[in-house]
C-alpha positions, 0 to 999 in steps of 0.5 A: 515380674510387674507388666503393665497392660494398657488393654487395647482391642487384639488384632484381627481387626486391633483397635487402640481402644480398651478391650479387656481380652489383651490381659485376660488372654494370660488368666490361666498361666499363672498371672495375677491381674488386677484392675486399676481405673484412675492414674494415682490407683495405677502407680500405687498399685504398681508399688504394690504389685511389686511388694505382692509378686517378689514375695517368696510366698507368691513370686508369681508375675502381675499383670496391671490393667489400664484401660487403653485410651481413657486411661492410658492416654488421658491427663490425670493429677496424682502425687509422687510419693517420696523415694523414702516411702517408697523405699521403706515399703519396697526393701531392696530386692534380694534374688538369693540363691536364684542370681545369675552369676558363674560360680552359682549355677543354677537352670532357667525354663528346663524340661521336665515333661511328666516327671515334675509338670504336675508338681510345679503346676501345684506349686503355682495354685499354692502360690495363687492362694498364698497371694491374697493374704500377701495382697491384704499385707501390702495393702495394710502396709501401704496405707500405714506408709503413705497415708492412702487407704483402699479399703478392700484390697480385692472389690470397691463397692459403691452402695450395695448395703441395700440394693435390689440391683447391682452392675458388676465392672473393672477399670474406667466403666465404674466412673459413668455407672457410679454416677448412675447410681447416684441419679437413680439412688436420687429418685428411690431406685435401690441401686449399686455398683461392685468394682472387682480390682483383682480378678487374679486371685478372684474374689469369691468370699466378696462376691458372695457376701455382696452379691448373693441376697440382691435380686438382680446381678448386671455384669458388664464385661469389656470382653468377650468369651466365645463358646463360653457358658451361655455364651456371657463375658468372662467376668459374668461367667466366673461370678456365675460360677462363685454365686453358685455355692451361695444360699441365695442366687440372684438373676443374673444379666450379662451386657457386653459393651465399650469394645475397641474404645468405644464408650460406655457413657452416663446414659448407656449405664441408665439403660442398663439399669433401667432393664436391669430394675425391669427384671428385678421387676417382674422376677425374670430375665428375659435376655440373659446377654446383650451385646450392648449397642450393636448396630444391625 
């Protein structure tokens, strides 16, 4: 199953602007999630998501995440690839002995209680883990059949060779921090931006390898996880937790920002920045989450 979230505030109150809590609300079910931030990324995307979650090696579903409004409801110019692309990539799906029909009889959604859950569970983590080289595989084959490359499947990052500081985000907030980077990197600050695509499977190996020599890490989460550790965003808190294997841990801020549509710009990724570099600066963090543009 390929759903496609147009991630919007959750009731009590909703809004119709993006919240990244609408997808993350099934991280922990089995779901695979991936993150898209223009409208060419999210229908390509989808074909993949379809190649990815009908493997037999995964056959688990994918949830792809829009940005509600920004994304959802904005006018884009993206191409339609031919139906004979398409075909090639995505064979004809063959349900084999699962079809519904009377002569095979088969069982949906049973109860098993304590007999099987445990094994059924193992079966899924092994699933999860078998779908991050099914995703590389896609990904290659896409690139071969329509002629568009992403590069890392799992991460985009955007100047981090060299950077001192560099701001973690998923979907459309990489579009005002990337031009950030670019007017600092301007004026000789060592700046950078890592846009994580898939959360589920999270990808740890990139983290690390982008993440761990920086001096400061600036997460900013579209979401909020109450009672987390330290109080941070999901996002923060599971790239704290994959930095911690590392040989060289950097600090790590937290802004939690852009809830219910409400927009994070140019300026506001400045700032971010700007206290981010502060840090980098003087070796410490002063305030390790900030719920960014709060008014009192």
């Amino acid at each position: 199953m390929v759903a496609l979230i147009g991630n919007r505030a959750l009731d009590d109150p909703g809004a119709y602007g993006v919240e990244h809590n609408d997808a993350l609300m099934v991280r922990d079910v089995g779901w695979l999630l991936v993150w898209v931030d223009t409208a060419q990324e999210a229908l390509d995307t989808t074909l993949i998501a379809y190649r990815v979650a009908e493997d037999p090696r995964v056959m688990l579903p994918v949830g792809i995440s829009m940005d509600g409004a920004f994304l959802t409801h904005s006018e884009h110019v993206f191409k339609i690839p031919p139906k004979s692309k398409v075909q090639k990539f995505l064979p004809p799906y063959d349900l084999g002995n699962r079809k519904l029909h009377p002569s095979n009889v088969i069982s949906v959604a049973p109860q098993v209680n304590e007999d099987w859950v445990t094994e059924l569970r193992k079966q899924m983590d092994e699933a999860m883990k078998n779908a991050r080289k099914v995703i590389e595989e896609a990904y290659r084959d896409f690139a071969k059949i329509f002629g568009r490359d992403y590069g890392n499947p799992f991460i985009e990052p955007y100047m981090v060779e060299d950077a001192d500081v560099v701001m973690v985000g998923m979907g459309t907030v990489s579009k005002p921090i990337k031009e950030a980077v670019r007017r600092l990197r301007a004026k000789g600050e060592r700046v950078g931006f890592l846009r994580i695509r898939w959360f589920r499977p999270f990808p740890t190996e990139d983290i690390i390898r982008y993440l761990s020599g920086v001096k400061v890490v600036a997460v900013v989460d579209r979401d909020y996880s109450f009672g987390s550790p330290f109080d941070g965003g999901a996002v923060f808190t599971e790239i704290r937790s994959a930095l911690y294997e590392a040989e060289h841990r950097p600090l790590m801020m937290n802004f939690i920002g852009g809830l219910g549509g409400r927009e994070i710009s140019y300026n506001d990724a400045i700032n971010m920045f700007n206290m981010a570099l502060d840090a980098a600066r003087k070796g410490m963090v002063e305030q390790r989450v900030i719920w960014y543009g709060v008014r009192e």
